[in-house]
PDB file of N, CA, C, O and CB in Angstrom:
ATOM      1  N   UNK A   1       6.282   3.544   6.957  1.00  0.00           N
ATOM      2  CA  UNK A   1       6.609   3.184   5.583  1.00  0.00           C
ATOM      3  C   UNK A   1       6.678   4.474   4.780  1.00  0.00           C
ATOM      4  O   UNK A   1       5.766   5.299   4.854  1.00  0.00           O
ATOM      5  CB  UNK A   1       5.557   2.184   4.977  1.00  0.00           C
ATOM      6  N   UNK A   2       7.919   4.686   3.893  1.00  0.00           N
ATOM      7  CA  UNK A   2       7.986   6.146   3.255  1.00  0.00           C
ATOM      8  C   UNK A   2       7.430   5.671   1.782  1.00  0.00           C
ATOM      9  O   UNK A   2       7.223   4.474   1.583  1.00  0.00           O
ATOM     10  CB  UNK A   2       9.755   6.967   3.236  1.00  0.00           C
ATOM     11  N   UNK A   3       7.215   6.567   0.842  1.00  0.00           N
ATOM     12  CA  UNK A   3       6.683   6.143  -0.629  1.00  0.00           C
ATOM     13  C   UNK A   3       7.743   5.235  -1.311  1.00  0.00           C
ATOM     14  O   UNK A   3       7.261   4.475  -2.151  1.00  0.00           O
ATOM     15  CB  UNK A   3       6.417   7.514  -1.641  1.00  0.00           C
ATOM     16  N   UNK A   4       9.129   5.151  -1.121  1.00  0.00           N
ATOM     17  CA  UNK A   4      10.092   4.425  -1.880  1.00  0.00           C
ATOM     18  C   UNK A   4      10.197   2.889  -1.045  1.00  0.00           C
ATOM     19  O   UNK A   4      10.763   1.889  -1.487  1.00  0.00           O
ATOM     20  CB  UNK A   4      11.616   5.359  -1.943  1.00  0.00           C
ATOM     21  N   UNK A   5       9.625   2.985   0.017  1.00  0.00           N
ATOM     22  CA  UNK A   5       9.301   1.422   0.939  1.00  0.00           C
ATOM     23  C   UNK A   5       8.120   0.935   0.193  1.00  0.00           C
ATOM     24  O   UNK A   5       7.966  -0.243  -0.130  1.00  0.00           O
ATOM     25  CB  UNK A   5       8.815   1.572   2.849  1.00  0.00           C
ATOM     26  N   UNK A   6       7.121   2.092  -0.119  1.00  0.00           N
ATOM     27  CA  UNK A   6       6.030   1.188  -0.589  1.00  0.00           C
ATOM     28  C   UNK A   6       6.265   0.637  -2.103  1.00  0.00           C
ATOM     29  O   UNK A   6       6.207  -0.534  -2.476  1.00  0.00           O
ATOM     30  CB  UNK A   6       4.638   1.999  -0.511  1.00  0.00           C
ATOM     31  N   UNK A   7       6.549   1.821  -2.886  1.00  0.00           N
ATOM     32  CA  UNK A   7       6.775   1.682  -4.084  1.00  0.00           C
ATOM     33  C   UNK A   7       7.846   0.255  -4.415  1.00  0.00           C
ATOM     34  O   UNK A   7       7.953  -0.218  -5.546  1.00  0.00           O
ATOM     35  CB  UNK A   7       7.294   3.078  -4.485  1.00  0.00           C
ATOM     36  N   UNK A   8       8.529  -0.249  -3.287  1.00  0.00           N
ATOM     37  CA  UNK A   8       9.507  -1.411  -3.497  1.00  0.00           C
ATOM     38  C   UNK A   8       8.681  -2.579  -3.294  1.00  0.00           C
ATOM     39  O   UNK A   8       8.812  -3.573  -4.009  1.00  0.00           O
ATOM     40  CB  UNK A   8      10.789  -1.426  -2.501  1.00  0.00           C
ATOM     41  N   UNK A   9       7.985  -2.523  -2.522  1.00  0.00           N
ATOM     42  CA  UNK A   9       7.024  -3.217  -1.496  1.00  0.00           C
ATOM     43  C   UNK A   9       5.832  -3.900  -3.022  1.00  0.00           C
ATOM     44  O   UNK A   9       5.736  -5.105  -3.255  1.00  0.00           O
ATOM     45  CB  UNK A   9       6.098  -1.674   0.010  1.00  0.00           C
ATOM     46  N   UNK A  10       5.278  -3.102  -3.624  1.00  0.00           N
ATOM     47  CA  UNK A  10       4.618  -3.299  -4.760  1.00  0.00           C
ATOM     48  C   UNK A  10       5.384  -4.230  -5.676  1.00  0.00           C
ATOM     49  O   UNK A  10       5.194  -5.424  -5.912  1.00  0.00           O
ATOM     50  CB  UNK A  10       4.341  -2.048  -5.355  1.00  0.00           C
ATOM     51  N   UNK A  11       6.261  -3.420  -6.117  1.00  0.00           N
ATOM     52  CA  UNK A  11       7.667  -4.419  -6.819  1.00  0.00           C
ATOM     53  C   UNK A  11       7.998  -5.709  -6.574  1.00  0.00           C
ATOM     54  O   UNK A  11       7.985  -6.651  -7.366  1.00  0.00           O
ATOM     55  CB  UNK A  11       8.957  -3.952  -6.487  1.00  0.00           C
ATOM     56  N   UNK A  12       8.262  -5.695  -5.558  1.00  0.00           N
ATOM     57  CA  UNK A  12       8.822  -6.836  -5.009  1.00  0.00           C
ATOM     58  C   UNK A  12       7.600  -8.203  -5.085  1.00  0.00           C
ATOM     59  O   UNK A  12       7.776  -9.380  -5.401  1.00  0.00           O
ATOM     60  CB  UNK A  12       9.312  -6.379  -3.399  1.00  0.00           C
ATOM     61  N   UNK A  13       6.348  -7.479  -4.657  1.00  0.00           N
ATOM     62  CA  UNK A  13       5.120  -8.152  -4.686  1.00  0.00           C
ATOM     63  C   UNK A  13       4.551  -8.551  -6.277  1.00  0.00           C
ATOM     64  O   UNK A  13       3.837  -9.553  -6.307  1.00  0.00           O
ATOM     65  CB  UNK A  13       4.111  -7.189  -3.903  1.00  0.00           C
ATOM     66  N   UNK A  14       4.765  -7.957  -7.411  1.00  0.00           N
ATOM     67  CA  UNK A  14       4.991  -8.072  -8.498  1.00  0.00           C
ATOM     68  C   UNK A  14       3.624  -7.467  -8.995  1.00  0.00           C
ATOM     69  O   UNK A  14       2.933  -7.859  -9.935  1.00  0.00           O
ATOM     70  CB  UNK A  14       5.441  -9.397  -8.835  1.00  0.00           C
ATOM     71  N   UNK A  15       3.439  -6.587  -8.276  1.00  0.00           N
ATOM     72  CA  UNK A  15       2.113  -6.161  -8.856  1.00  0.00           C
ATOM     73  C   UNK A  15       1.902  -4.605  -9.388  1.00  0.00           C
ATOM     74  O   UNK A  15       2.389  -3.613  -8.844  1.00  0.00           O
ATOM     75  CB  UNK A  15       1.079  -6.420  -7.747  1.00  0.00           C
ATOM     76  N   UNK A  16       1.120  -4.611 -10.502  1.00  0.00           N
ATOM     77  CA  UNK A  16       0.856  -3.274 -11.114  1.00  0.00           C
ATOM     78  C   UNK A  16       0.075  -2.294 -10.176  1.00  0.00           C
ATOM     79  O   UNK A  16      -0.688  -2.796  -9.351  1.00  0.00           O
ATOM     80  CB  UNK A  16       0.048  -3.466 -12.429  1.00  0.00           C
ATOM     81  N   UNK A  17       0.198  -1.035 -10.234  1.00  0.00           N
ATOM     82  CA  UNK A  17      -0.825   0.059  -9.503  1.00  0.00           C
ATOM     83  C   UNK A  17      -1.942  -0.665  -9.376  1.00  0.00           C
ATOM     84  O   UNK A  17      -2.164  -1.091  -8.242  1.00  0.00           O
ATOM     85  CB  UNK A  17      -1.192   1.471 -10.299  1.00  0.00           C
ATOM     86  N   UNK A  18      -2.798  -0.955 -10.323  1.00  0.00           N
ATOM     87  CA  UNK A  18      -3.601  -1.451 -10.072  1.00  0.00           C
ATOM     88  C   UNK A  18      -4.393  -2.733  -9.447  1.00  0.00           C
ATOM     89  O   UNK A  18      -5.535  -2.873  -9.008  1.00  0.00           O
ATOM     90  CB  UNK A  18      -3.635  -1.217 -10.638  1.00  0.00           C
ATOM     91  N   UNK A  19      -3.076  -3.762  -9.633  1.00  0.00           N
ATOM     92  CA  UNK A  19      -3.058  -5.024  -8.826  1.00  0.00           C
ATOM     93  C   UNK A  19      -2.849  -4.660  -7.010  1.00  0.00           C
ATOM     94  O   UNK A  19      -3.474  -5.043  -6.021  1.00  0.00           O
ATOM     95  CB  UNK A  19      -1.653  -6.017  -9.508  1.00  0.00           C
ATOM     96  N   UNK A  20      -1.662  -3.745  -7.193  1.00  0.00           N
ATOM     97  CA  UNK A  20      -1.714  -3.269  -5.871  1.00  0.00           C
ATOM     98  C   UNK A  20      -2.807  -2.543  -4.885  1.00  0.00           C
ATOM     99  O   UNK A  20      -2.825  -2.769  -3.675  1.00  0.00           O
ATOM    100  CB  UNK A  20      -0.867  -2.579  -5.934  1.00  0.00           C
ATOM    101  N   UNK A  21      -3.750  -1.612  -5.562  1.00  0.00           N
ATOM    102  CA  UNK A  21      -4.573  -0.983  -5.178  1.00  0.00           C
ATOM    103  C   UNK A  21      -5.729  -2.149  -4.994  1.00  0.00           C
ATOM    104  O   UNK A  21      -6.450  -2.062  -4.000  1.00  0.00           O
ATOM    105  CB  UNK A  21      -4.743   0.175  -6.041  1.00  0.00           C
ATOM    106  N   UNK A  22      -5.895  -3.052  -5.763  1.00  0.00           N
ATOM    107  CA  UNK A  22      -7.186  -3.884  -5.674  1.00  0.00           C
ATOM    108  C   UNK A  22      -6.657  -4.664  -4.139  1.00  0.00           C
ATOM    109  O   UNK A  22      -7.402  -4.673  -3.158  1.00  0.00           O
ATOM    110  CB  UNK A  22      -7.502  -5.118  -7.297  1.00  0.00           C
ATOM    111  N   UNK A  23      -5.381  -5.245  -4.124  1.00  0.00           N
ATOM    112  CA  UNK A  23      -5.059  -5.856  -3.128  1.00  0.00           C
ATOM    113  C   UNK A  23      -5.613  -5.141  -1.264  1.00  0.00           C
ATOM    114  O   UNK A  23      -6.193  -5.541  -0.254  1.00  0.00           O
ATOM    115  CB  UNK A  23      -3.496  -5.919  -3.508  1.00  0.00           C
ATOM    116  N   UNK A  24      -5.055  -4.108  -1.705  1.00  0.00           N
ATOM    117  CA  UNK A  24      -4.628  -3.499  -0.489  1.00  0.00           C
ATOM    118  C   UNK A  24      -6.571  -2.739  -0.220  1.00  0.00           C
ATOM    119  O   UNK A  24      -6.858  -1.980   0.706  1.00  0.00           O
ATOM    120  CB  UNK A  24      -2.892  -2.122  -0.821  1.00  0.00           C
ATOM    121  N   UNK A  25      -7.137  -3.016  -0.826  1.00  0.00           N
ATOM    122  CA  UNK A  25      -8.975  -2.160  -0.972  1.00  0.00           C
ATOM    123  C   UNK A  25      -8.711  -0.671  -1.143  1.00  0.00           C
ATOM    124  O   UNK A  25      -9.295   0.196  -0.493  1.00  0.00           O
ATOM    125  CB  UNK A  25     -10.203  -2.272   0.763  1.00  0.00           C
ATOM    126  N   UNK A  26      -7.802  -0.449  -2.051  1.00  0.00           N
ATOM    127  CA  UNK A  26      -7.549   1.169  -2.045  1.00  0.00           C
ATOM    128  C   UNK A  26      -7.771   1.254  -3.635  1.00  0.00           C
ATOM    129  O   UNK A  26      -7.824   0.469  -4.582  1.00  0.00           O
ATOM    130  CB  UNK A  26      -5.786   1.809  -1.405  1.00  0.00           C
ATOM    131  N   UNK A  27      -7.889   2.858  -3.373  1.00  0.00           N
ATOM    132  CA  UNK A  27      -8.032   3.158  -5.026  1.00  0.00           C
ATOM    133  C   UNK A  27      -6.783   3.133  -5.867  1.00  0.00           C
ATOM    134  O   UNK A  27      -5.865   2.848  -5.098  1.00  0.00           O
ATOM    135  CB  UNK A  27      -8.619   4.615  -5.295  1.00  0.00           C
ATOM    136  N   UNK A  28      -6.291   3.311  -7.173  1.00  0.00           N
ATOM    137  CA  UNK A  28      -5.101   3.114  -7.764  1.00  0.00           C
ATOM    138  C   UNK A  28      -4.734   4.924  -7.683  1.00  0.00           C
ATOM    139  O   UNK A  28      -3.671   5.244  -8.215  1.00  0.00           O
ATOM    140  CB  UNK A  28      -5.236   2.206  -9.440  1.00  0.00           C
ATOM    141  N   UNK A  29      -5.523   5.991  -7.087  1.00  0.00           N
ATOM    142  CA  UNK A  29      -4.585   7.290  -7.222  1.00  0.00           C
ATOM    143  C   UNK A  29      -4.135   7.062  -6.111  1.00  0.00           C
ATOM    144  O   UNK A  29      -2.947   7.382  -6.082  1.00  0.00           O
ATOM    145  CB  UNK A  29      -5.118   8.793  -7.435  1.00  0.00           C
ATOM    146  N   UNK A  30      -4.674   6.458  -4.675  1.00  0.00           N
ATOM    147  CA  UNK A  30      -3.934   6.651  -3.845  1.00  0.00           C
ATOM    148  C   UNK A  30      -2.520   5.847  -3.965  1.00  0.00           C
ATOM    149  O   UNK A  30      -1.427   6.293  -3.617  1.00  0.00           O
ATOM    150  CB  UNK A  30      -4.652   6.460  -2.803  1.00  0.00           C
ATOM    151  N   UNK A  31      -2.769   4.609  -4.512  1.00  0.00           N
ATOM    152  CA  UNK A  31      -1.254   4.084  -4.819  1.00  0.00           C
ATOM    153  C   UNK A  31      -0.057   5.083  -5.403  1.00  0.00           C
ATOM    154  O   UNK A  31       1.085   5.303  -4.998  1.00  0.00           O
ATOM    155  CB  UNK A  31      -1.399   2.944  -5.925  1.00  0.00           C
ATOM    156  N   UNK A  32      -0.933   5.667  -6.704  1.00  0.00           N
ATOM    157  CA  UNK A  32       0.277   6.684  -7.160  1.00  0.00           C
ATOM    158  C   UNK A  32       0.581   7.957  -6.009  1.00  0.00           C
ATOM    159  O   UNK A  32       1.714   8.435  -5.964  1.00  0.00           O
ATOM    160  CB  UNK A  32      -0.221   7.465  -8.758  1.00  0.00           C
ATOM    161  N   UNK A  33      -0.475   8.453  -5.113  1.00  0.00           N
ATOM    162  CA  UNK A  33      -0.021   9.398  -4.172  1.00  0.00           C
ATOM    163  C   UNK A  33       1.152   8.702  -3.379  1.00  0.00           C
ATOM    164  O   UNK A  33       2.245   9.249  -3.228  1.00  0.00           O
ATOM    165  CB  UNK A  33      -1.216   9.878  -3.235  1.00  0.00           C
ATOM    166  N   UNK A  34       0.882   7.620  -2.950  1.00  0.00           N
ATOM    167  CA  UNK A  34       1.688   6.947  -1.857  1.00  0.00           C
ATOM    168  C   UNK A  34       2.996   6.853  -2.453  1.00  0.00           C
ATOM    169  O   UNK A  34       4.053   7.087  -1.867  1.00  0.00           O
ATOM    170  CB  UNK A  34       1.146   5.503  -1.381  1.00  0.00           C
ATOM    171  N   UNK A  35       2.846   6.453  -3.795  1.00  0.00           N
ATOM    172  CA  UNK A  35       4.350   6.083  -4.012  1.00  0.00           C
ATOM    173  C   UNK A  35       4.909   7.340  -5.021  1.00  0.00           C
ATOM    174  O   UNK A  35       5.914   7.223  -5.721  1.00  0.00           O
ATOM    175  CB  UNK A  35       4.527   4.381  -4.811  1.00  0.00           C
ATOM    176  N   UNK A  36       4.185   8.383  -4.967  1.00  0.00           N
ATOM    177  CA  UNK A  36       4.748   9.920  -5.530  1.00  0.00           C
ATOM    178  C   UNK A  36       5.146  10.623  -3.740  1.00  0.00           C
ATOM    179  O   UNK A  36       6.060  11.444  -3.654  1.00  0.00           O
ATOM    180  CB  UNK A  36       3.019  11.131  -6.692  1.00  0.00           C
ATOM    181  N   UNK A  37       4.480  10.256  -2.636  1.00  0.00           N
ATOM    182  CA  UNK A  37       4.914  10.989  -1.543  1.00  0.00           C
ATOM    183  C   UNK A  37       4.252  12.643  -1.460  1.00  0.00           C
ATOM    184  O   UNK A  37       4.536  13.372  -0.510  1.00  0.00           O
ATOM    185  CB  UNK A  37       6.537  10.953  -1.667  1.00  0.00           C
ATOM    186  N   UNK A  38       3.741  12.898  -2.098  1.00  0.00           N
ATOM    187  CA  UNK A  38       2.885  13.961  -2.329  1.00  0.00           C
ATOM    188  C   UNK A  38       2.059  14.437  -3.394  1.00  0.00           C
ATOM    189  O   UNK A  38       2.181  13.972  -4.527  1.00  0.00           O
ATOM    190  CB  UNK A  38       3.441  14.728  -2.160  1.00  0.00           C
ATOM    191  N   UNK A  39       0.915  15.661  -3.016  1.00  0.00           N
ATOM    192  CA  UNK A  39       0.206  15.931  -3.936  1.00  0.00           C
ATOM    193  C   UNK A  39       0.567  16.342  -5.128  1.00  0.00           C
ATOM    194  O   UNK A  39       1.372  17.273  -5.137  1.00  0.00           O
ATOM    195  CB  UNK A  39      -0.424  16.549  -3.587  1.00  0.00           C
ATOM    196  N   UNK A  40       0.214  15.927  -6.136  1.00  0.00           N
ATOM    197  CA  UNK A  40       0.142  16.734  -7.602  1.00  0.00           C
ATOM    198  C   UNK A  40      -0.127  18.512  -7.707  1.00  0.00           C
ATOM    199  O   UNK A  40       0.457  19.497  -8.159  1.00  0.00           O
ATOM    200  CB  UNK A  40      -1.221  16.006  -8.429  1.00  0.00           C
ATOM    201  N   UNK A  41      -1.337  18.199  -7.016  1.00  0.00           N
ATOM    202  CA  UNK A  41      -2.327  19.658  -7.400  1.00  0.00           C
ATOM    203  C   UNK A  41      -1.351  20.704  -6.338  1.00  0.00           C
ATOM    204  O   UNK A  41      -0.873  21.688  -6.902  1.00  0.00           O
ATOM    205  CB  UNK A  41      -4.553  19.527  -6.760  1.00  0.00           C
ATOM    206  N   UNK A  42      -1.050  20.537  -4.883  1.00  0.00           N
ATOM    207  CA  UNK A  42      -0.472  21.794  -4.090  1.00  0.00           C
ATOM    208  C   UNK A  42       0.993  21.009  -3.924  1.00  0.00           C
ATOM    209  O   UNK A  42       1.755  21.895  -3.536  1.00  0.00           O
ATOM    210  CB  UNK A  42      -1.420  22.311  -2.392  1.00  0.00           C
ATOM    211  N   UNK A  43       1.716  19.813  -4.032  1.00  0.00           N
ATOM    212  CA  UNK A  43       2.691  19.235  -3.264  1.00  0.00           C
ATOM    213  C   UNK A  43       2.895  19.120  -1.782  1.00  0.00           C
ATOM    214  O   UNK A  43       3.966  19.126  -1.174  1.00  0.00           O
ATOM    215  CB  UNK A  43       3.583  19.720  -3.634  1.00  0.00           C
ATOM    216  N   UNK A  44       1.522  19.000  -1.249  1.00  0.00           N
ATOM    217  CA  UNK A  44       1.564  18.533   0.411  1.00  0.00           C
ATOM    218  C   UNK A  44       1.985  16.769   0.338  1.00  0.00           C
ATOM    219  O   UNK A  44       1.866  15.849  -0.470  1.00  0.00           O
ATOM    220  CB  UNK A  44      -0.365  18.812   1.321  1.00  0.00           C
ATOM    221  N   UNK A  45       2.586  17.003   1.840  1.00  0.00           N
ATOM    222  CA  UNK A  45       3.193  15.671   1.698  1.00  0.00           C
ATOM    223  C   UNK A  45       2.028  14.822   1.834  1.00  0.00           C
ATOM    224  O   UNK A  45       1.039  15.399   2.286  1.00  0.00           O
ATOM    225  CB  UNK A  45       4.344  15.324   2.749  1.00  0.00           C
ATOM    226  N   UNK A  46       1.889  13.493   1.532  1.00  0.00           N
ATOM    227  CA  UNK A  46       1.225  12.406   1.515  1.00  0.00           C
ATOM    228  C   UNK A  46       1.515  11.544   2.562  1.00  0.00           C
ATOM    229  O   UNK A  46       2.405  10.820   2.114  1.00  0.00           O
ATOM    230  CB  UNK A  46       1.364  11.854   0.422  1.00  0.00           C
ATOM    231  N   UNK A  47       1.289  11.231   3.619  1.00  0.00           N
ATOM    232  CA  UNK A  47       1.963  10.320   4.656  1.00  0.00           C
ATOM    233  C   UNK A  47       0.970   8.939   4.144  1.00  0.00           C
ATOM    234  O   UNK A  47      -0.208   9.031   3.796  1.00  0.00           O
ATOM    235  CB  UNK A  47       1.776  10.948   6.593  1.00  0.00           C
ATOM    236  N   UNK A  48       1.727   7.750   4.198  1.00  0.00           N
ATOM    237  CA  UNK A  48       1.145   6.008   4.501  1.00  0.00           C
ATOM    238  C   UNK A  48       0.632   6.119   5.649  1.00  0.00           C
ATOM    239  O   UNK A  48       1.123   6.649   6.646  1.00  0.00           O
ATOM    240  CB  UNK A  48       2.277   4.661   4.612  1.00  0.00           C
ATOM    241  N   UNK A  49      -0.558   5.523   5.499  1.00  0.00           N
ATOM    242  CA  UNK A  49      -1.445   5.019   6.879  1.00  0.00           C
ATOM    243  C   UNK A  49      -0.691   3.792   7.088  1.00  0.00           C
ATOM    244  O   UNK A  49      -0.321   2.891   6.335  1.00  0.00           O
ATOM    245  CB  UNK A  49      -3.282   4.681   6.695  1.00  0.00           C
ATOM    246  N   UNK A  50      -0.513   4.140   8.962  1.00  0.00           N
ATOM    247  CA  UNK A  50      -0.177   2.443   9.062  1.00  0.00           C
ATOM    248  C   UNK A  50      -1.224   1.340   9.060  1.00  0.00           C
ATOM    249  O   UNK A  50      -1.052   0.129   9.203  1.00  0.00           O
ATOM    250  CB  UNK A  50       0.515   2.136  10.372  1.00  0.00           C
ATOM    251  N   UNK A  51      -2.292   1.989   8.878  1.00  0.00           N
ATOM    252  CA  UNK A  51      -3.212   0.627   8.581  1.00  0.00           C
ATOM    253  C   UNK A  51      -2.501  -0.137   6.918  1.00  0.00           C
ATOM    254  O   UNK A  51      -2.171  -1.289   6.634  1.00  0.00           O
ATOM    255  CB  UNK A  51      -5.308   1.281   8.337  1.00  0.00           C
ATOM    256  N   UNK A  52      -2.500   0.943   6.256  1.00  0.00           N
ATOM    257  CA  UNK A  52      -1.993   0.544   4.559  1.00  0.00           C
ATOM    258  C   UNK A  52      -0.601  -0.480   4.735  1.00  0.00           C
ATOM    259  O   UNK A  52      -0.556  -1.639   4.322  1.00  0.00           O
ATOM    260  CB  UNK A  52      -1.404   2.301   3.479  1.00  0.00           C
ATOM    261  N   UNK A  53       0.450   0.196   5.408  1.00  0.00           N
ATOM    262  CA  UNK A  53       1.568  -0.291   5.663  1.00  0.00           C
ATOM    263  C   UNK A  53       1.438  -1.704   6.484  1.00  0.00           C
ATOM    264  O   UNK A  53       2.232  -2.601   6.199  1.00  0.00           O
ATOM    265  CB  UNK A  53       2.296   0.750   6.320  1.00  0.00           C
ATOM    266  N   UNK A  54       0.385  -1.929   7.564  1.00  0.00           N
ATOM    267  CA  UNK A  54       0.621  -3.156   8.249  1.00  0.00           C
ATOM    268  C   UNK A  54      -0.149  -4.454   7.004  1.00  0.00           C
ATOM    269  O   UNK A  54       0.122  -5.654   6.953  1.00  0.00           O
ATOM    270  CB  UNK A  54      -0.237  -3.015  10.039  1.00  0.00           C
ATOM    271  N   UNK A  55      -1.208  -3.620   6.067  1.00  0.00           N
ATOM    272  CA  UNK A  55      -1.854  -4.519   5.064  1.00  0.00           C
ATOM    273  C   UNK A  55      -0.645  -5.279   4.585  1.00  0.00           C
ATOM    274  O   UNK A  55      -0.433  -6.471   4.809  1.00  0.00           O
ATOM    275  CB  UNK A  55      -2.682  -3.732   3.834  1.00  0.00           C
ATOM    276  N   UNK A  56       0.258  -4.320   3.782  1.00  0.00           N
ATOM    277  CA  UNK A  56       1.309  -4.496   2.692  1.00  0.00           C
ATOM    278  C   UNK A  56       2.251  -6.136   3.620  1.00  0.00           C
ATOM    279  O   UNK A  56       2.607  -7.204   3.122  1.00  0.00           O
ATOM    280  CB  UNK A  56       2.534  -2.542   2.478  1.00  0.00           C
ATOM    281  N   UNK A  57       2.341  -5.725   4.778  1.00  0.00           N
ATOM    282  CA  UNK A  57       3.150  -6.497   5.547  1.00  0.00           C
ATOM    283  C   UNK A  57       2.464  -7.990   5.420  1.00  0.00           C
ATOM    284  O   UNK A  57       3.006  -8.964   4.897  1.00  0.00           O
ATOM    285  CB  UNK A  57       3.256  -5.880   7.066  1.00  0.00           C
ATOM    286  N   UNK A  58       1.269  -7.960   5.958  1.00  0.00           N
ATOM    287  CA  UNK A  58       0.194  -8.892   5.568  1.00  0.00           C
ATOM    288  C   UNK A  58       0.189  -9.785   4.574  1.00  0.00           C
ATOM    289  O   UNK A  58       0.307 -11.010   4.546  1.00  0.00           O
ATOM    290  CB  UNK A  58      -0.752  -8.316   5.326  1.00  0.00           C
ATOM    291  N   UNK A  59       0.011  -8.846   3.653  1.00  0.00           N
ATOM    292  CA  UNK A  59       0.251  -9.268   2.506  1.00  0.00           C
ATOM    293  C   UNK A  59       1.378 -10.271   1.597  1.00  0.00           C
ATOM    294  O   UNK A  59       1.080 -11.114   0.751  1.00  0.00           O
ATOM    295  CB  UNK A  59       0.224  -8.339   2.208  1.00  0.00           C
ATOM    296  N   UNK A  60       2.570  -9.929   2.010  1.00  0.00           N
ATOM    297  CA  UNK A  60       3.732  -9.939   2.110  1.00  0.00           C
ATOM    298  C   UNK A  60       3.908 -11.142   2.678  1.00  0.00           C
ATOM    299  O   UNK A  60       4.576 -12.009   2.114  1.00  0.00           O
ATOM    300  CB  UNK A  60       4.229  -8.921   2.674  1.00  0.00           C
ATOM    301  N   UNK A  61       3.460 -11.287   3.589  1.00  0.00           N
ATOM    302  CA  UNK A  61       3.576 -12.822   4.295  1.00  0.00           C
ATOM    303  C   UNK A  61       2.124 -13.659   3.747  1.00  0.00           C
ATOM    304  O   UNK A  61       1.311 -14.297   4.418  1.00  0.00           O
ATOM    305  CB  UNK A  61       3.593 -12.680   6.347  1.00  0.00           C
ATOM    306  N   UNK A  62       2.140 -13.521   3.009  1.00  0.00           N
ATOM    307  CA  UNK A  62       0.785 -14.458   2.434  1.00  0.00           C
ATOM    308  C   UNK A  62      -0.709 -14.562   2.985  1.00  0.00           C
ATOM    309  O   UNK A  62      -1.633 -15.323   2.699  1.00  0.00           O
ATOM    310  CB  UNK A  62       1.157 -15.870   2.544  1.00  0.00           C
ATOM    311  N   UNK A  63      -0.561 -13.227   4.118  1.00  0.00           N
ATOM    312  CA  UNK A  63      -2.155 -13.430   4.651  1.00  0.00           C
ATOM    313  C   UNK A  63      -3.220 -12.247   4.229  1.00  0.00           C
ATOM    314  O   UNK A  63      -3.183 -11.068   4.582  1.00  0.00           O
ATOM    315  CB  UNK A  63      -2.168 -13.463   6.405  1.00  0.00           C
ATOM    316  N   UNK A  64      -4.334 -12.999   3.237  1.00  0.00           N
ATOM    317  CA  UNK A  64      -5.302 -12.236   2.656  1.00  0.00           C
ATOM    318  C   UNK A  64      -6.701 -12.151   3.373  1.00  0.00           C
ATOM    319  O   UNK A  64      -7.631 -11.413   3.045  1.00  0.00           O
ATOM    320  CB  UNK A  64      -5.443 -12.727   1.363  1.00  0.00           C
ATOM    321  N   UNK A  65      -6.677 -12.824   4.155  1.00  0.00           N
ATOM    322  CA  UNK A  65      -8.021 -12.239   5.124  1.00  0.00           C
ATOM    323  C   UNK A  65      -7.478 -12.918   6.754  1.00  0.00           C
ATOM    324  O   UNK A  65      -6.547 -13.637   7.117  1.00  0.00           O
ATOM    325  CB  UNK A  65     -10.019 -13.122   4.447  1.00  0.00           C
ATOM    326  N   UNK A  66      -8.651 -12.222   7.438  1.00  0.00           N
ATOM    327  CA  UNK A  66      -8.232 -12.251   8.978  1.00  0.00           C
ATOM    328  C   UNK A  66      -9.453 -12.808   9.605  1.00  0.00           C
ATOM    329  O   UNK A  66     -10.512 -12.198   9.460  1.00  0.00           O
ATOM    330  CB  UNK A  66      -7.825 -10.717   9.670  1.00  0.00           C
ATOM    331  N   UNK A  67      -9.417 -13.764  10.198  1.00  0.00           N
ATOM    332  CA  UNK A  67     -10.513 -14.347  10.794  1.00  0.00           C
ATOM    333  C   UNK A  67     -10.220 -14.646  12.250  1.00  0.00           C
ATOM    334  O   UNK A  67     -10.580 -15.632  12.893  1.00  0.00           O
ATOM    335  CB  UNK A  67     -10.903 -15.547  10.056  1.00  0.00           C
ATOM    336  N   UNK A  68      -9.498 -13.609  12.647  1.00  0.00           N
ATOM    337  CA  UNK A  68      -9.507 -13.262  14.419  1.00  0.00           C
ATOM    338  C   UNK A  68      -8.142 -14.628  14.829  1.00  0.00           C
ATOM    339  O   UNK A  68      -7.605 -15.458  14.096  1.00  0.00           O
ATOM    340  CB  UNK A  68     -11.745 -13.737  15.473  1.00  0.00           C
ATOM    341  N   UNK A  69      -7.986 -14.343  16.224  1.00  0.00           N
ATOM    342  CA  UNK A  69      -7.851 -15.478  16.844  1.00  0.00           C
ATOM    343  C   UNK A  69      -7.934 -16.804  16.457  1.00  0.00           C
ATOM    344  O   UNK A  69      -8.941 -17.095  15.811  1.00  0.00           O
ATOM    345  CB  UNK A  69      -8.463 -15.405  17.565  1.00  0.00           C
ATOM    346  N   UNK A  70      -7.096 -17.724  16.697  1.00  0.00           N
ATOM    347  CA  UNK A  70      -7.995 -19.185  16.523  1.00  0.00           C
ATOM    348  C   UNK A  70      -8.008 -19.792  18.043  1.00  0.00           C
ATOM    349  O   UNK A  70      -7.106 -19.347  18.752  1.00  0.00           O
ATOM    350  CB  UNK A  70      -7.143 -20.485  15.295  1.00  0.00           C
ATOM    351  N   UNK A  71      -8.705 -20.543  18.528  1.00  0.00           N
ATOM    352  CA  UNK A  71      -9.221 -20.889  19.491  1.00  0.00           C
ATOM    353  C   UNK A  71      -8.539 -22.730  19.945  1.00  0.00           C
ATOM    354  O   UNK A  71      -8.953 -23.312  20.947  1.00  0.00           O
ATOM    355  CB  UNK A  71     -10.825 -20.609  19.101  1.00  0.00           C
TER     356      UNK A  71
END
């Protein structure tokens, strides 16, 4: 996922930095890192964890918690 996937991804989901960040258990700078693609302070790139990216997906399809397998 690049910052303009996520940054759509939010959008689309209809949620503010901060709705997004609460969603996903992240803080709201990393949202703005993710969807700026790099640092402020030096401009190193910022890469998405695919843990973040498979959340968003998750998410996306309506599933907010994971309770394994079903049996």
């Amino acid at each position: 996922m690049d910052p303009e996937q996520f940054k759509a991804w939010r959008r689309h989901m209809g949620f503010s930095q901060i709705e997004a960040a609460r969603a996903l258990g992240i803080s709201k700078g990393s949202v703005e890192l993710y969807e700026a693609g790099k640092r402020r302070d030096d401009g190193r790139p910022v890469e998405i964890p695919k843990t973040v990216a498979l959340a968003c997906a998750a998410i996306a399809l309506g599933i907010t918690e994971y309770a394994g397998p079903s049996m």
